[in-house]
C-alpha positions in Angstrom: 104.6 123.7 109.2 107.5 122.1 110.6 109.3 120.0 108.3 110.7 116.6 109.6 113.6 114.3 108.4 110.9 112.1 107.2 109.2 115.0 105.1 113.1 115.8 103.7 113.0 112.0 102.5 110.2 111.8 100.8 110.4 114.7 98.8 113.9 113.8 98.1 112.7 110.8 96.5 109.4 112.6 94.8 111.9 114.6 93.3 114.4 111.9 91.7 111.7 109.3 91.2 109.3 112.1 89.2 106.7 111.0 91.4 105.1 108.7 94.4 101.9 107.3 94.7 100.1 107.5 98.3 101.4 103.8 98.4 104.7 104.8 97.7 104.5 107.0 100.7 102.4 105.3 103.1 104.4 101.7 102.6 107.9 103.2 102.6 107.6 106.1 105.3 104.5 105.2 107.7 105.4 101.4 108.0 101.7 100.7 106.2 99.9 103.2 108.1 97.0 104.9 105.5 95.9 107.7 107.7 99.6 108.8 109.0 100.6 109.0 105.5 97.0 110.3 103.8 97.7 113.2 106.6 101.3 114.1 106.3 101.1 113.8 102.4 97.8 116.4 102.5 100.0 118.6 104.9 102.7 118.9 102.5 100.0 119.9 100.0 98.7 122.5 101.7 101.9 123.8 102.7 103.0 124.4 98.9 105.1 121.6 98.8 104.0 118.7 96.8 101.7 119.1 93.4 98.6 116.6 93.0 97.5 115.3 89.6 95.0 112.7 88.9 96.5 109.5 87.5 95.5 108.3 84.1 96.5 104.6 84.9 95.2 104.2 88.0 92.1 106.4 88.9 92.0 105.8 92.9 96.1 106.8 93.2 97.0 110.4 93.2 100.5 111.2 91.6 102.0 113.7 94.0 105.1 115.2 92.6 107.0 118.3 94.1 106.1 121.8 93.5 109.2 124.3 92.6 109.0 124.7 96.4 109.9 121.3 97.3 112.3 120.7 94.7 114.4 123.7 96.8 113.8 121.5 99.2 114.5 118.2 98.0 118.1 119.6 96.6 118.8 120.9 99.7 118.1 117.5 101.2 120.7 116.3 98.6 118.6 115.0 95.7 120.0 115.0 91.9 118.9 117.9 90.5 116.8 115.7 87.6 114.8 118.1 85.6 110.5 117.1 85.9 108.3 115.8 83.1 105.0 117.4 83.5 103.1 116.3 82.7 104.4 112.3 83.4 104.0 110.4 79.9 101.0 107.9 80.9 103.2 104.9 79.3 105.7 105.3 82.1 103.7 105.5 85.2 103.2 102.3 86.1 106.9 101.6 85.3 108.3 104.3 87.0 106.0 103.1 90.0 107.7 99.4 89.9 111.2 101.1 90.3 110.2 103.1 93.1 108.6 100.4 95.0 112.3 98.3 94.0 114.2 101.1 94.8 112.9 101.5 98.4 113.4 97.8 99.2 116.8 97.9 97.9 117.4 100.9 99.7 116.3 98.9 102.8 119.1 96.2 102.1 122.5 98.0 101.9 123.9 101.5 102.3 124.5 102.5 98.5 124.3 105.7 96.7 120.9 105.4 94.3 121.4 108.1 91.0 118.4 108.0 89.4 118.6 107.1 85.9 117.2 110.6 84.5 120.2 111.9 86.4 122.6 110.2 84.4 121.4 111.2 81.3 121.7 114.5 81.7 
């Protein structure tokens, strides 16, 4: 599999996020598109790169966080190295989910450096 830019974000984000839902993913990379992102999010499955786990808050969306793989990845893309909660404490999913979804919006606005907040705690 040949990784794209696109792939390089989103695990970069999957990494200092602790996670993205398929909405995460298909609203912020694939411009809405369900299939497109459904497929590419599958491929980086199967390819070792991102983890699946059911979610306890919301039953029809996946959490997809990054395997030990993709974290290599995701640092090499220049994410914080933020240490992962597995597994995710239920109380914070939906949360965390809210700041990702604010995050990417924000992101969309101006050019600034985002540290995630687990990175500044350590």
């Amino acid at each position: 599999m040949k990784l794209q830019a696109r792939d390089k974000k989103i695990l970069k984000m999957m990494l200092e996020q602790e996670f993205l839902l398929i909405s995460h993913v298909r609203e912020i990379y694939f411009g809405g598109n369900r299939t497109e992102a459904a497929r590419r999010i599958k491929e980086l499955e199967n390819a070792g790169l991102v983890l699946r786990e059911e979610n306890p808050v919301e039953a029809r969306q996946d959490i997809f966080q990054v395997s030990s793989f993709g974290r290599d990845v995701a640092l090499e893309a220049g994410a914080h190295p933020v240490k992962p909660r597995r597994p995710i404490p239920a109380n914070l999913i939906r949360h965390d989910s809210i700041v990702t979804t604010y995050r990417a919006h924000l992101e969309n606005l101006w050019q600034a450096k985002f540290t995630p907040e687990r990175a500044i705690k350590m």
